[in-house]
Structures are given as C-alpha cells and as structure tokens.
N, CA, C and O atoms as a Tinker XYZ file with bonds, in Angstrom:
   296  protein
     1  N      4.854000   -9.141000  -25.129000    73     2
     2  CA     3.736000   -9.421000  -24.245000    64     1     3
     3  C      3.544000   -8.223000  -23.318000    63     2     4     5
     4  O      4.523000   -7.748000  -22.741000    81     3
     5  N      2.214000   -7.674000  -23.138000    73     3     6
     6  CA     1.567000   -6.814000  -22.369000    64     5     7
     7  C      1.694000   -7.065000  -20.735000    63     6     8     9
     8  O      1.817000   -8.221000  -20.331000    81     7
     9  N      1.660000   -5.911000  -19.768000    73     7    10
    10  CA     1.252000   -6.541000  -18.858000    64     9    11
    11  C      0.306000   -7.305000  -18.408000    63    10    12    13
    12  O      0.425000   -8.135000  -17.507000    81    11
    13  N     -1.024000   -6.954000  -19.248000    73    11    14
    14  CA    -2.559000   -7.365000  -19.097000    64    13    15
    15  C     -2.183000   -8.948000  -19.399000    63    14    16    17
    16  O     -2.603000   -9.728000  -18.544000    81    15
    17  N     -1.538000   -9.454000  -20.367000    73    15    18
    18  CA    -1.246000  -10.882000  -21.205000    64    17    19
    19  C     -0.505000  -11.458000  -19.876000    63    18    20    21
    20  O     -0.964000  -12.451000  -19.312000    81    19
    21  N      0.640000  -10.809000  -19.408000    73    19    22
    22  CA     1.163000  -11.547000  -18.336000    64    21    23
    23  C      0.413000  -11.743000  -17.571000    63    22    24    25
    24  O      0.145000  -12.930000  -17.386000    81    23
    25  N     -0.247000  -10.796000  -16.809000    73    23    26
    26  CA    -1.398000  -11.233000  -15.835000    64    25    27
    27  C     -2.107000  -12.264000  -15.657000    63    26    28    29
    28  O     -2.185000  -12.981000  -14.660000    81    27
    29  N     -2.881000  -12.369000  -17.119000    73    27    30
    30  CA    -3.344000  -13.470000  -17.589000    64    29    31
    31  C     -3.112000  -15.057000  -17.237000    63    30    32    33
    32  O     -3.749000  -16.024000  -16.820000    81    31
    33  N     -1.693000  -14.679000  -17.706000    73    31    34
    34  CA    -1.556000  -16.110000  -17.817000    64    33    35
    35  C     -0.683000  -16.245000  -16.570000    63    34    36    37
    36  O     -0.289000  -17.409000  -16.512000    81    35
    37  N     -0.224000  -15.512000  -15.546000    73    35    38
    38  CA    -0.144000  -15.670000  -14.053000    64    37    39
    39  C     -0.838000  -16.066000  -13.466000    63    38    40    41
    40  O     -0.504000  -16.940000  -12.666000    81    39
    41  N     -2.838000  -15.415000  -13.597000    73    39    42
    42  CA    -3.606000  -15.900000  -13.276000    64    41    43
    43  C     -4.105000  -17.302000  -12.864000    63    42    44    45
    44  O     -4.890000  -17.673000  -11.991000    81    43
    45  N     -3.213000  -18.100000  -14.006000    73    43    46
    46  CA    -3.590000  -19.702000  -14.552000    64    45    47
    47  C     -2.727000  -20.275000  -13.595000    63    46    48    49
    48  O     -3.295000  -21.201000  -13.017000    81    47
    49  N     -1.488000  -20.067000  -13.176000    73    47    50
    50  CA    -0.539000  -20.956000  -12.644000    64    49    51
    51  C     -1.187000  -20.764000  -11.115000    63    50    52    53
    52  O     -1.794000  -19.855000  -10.547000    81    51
    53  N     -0.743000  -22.081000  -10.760000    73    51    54
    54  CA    -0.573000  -22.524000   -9.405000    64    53    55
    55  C     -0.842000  -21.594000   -7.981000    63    54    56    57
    56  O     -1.251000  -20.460000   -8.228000    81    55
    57  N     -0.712000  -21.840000   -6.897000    73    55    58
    58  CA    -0.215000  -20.589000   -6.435000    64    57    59
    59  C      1.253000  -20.699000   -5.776000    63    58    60    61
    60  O      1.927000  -19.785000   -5.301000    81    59
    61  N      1.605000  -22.269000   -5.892000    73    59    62
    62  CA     3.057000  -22.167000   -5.201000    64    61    63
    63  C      3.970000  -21.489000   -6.708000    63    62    64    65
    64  O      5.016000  -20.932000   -6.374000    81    63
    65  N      3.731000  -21.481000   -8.065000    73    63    66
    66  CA     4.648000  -20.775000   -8.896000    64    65    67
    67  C      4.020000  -19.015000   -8.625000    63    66    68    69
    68  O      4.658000  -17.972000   -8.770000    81    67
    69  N      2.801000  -19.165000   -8.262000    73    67    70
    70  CA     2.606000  -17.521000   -8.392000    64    69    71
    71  C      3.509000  -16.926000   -7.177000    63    70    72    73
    72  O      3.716000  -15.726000   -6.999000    81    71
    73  N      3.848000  -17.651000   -6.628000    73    71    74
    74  CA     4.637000  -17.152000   -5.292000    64    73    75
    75  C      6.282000  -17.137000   -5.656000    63    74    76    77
    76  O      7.080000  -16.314000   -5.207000    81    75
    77  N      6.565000  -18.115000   -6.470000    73    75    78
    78  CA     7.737000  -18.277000   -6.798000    64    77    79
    79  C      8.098000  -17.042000   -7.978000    63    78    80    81
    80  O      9.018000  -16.295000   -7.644000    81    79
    81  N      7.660000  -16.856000   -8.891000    73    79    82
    82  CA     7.163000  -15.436000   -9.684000    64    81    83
    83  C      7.419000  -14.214000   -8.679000    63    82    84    85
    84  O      8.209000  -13.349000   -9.057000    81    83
    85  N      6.684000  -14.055000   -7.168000    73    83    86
    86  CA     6.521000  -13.152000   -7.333000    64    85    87
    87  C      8.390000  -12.857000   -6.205000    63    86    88    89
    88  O      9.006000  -11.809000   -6.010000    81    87
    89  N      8.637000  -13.997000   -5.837000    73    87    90
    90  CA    10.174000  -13.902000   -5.113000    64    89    91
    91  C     10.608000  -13.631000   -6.300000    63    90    92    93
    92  O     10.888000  -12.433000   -6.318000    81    91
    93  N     10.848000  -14.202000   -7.484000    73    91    94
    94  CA    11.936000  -13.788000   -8.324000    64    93    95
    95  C     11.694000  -12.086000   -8.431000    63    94    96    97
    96  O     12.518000  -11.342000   -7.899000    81    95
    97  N     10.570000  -11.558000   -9.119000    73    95    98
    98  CA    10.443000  -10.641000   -9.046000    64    97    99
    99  C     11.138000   -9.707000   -8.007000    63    98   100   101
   100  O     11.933000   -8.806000   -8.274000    81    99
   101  N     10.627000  -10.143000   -6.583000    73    99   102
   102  CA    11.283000   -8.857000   -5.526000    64   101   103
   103  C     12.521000   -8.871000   -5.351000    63   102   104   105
   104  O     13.136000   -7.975000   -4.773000    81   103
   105  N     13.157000  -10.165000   -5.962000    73   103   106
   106  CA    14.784000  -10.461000   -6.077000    64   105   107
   107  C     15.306000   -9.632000   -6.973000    63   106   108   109
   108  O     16.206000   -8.888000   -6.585000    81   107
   109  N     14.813000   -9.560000   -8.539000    73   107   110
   110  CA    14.996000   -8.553000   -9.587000    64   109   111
   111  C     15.382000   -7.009000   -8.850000    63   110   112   113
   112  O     16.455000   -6.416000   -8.968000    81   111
   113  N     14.088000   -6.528000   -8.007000    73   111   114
   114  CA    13.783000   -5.122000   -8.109000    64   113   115
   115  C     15.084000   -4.709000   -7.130000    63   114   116   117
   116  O     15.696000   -3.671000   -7.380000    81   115
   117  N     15.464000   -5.525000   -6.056000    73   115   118
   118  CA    16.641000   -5.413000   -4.794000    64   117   119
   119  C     17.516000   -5.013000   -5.268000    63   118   120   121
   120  O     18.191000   -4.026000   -4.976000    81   119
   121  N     17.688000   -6.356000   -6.740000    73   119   122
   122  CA    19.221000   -5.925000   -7.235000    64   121   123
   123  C     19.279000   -4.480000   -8.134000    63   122   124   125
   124  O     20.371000   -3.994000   -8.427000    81   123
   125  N     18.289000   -3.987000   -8.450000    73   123   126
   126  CA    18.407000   -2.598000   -9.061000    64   125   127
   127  C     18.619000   -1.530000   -8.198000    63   126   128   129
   128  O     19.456000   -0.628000   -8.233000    81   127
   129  N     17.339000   -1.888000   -7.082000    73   127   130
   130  CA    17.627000   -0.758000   -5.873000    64   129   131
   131  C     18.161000   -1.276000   -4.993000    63   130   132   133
   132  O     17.472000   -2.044000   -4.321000    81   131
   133  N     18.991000   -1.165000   -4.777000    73   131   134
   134  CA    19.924000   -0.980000   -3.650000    64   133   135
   135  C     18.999000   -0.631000   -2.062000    63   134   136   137
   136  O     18.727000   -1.354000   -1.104000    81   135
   137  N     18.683000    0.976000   -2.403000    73   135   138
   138  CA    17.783000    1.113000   -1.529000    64   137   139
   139  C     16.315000    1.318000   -2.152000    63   138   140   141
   140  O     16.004000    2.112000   -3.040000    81   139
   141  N     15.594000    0.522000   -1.557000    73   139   142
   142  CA    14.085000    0.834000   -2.169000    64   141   143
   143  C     13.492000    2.163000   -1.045000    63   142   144   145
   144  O     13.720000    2.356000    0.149000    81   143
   145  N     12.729000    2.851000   -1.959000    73   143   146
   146  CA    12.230000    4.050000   -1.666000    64   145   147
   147  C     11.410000    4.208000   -0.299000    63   146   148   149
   148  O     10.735000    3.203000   -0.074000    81   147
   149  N     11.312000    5.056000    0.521000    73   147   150
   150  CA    10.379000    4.570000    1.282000    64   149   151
   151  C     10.187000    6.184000    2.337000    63   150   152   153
   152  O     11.084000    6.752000    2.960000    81   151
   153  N      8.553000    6.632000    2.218000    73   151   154
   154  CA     8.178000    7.557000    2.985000    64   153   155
   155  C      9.104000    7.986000    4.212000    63   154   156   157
   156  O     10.031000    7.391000    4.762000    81   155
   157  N      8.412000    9.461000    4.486000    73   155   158
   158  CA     9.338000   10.008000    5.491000    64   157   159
   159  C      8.764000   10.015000    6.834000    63   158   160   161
   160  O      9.312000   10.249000    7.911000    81   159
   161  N      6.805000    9.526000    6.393000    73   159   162
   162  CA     6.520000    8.730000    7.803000    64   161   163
   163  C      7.067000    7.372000    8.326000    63   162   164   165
   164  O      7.172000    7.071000    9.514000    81   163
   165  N      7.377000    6.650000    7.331000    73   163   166
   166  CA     7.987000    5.277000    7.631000    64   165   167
   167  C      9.436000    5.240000    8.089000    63   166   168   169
   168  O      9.856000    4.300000    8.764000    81   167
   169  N     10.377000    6.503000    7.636000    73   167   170
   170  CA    11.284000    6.931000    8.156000    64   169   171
   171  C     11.517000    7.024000   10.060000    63   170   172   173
   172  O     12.203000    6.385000   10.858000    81   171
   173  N     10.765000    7.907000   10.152000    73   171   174
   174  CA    10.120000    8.561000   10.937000    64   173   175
   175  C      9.398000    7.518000   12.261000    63   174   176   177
   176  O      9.437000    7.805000   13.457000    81   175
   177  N      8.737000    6.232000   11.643000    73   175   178
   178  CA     8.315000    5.237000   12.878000    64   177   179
   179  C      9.566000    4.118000   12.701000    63   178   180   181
   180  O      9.591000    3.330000   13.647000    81   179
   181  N     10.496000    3.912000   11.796000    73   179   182
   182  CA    11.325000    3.206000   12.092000    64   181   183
   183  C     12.727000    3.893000   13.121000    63   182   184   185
   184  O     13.324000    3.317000   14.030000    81   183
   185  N     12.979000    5.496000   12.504000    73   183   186
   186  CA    13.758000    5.608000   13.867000    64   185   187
   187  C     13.418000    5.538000   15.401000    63   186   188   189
   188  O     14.123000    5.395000   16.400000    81   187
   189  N     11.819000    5.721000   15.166000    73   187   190
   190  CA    11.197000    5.944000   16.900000    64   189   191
   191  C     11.381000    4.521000   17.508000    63   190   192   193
   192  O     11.843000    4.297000   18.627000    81   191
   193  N     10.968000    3.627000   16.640000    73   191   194
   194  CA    11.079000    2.511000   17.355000    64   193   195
   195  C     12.571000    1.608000   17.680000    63   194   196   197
   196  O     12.794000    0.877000   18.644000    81   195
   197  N     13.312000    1.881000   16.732000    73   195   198
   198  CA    15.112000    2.022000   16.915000    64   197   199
   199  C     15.669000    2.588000   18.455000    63   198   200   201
   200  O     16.381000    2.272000   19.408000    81   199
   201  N     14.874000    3.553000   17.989000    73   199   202
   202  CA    15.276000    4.543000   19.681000    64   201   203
   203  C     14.691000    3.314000   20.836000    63   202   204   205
   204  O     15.372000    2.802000   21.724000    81   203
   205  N     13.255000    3.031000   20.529000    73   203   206
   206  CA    12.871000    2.508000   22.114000    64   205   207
   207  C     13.666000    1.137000   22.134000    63   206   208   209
   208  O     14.466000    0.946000   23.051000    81   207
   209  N     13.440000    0.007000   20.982000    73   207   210
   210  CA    14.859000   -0.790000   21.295000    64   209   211
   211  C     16.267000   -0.515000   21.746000    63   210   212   213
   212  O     16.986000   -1.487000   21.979000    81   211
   213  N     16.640000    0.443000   21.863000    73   211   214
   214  CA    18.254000    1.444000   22.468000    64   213   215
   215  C     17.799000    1.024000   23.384000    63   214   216   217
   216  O     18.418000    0.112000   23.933000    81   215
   217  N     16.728000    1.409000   23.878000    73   215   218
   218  CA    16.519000    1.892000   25.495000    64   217   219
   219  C     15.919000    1.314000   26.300000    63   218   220   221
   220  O     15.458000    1.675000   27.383000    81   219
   221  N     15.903000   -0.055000   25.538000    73   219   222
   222  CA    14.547000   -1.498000   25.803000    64   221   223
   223  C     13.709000   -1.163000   26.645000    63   222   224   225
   224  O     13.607000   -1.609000   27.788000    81   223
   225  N     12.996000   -0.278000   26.083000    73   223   226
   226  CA    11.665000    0.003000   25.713000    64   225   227
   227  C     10.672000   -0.643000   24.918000    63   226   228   229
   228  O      9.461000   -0.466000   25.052000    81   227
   229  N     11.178000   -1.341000   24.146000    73   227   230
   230  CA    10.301000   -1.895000   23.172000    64   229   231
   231  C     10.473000   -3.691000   23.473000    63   230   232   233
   232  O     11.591000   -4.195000   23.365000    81   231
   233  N      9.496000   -4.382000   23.776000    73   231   234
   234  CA     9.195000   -5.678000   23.713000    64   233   235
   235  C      9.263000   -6.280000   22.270000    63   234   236   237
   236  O      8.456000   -6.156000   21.348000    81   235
   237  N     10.614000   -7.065000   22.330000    73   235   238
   238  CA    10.576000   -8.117000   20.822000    64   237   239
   239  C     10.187000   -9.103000   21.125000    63   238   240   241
   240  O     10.144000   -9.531000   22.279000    81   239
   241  N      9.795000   -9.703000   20.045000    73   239   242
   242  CA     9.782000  -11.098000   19.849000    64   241   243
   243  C     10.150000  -11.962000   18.807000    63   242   244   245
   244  O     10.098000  -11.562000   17.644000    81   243
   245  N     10.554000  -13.216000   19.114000    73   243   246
   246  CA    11.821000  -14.067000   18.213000    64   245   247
   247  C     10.853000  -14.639000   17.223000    63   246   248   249
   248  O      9.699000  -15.003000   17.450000    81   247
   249  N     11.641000  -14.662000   15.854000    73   247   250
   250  CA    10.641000  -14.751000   14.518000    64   249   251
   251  C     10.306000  -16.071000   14.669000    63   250   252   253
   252  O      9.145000  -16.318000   14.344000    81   251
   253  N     11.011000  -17.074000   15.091000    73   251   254
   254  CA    10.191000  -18.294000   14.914000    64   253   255
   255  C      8.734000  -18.665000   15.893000    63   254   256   257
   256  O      7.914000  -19.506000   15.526000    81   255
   257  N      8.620000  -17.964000   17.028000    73   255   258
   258  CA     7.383000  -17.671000   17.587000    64   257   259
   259  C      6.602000  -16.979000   16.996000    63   258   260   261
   260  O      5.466000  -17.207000   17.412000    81   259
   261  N      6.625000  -16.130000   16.115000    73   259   262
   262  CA     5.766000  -15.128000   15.612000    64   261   263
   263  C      5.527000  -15.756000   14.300000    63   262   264   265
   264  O      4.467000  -15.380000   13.799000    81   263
   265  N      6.283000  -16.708000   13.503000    73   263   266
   266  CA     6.054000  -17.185000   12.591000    64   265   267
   267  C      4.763000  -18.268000   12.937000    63   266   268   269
   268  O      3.639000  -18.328000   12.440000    81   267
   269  N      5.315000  -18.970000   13.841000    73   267   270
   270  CA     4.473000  -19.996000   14.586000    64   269   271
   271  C      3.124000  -19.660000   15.102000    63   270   272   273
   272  O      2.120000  -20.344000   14.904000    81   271
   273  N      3.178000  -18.480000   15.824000    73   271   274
   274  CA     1.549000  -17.425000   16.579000    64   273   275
   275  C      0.938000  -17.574000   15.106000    63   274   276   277
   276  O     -0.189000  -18.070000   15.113000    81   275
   277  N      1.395000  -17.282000   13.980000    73   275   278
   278  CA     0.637000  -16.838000   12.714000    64   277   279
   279  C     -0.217000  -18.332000   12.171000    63   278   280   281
   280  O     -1.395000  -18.669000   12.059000    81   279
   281  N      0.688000  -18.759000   12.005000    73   279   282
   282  CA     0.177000  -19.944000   11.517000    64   281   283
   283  C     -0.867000  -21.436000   12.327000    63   282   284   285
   284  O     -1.251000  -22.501000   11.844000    81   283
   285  N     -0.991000  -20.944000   13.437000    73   283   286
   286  CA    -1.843000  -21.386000   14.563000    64   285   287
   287  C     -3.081000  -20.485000   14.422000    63   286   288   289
   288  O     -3.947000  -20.980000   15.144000    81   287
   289  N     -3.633000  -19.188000   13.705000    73   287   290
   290  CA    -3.999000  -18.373000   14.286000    64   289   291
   291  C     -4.994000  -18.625000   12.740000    63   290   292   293
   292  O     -6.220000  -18.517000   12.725000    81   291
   293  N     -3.895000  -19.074000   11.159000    73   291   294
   294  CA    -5.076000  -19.075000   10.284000    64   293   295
   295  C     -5.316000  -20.212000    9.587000    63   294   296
   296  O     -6.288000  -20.281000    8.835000    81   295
C-alpha cells in the first residue's frame, strides 16, 4: 500500500482513530529518534527562554490552566 492508498482510507476513519493513528505514529518516530531534529533558530529561542526562567524573568503558567484557557476559548 501507497502512501496516497493510506491516506485514503485515513481519510474515512473517525476522527477520534485519526488521532489515535496519528499518537501511534509520533510514538513510532520517538522510539527511532531519540533526538528529533530541530533548527538552530529553535535552538537558539529555547536557550533564551531557559535563561529568562534561571532568572525568573519569564512568567509560567501551570498546564492545567492553560489547558483549561484553551478549551473555554474554542
């Protein structure tokens, strides 16, 4: 089977299996890479912002509020 054929018939399912598909999937790719690849601008804004959390500088916020803001919001 093609990718085009898989597509296909991804297309057809659900969307709670297209979601479940697509976790297995990013589960697959983890266990190959170890580290997944990633720009040297993204490098680059994850140490800056590392730094201002050091130096609490940077305002967090706790995931179950932000999970919650999201889902109020669509």
């Amino acid at each position: 089977m093609n990718q085009e054929e898989i597509l296909a018939q991804i297309s057809k399912l659900p969307l709670a299996e297209k979601l479940a598909i697509h976790q297995n999937i990013w589960t697959e790719i983890t266990k190959e890479n170890k580290t997944l690849p990633m720009d040297e601008w993204q490098k680059k804004e994850l140490d800056k912002r590392y730094k201002l959390y050091q130096q609490d500088k940077m305002k967090c916020h706790n995931w179950q509020d932000v999970h919650k803001s999201l889902r109020q919001t669509s």
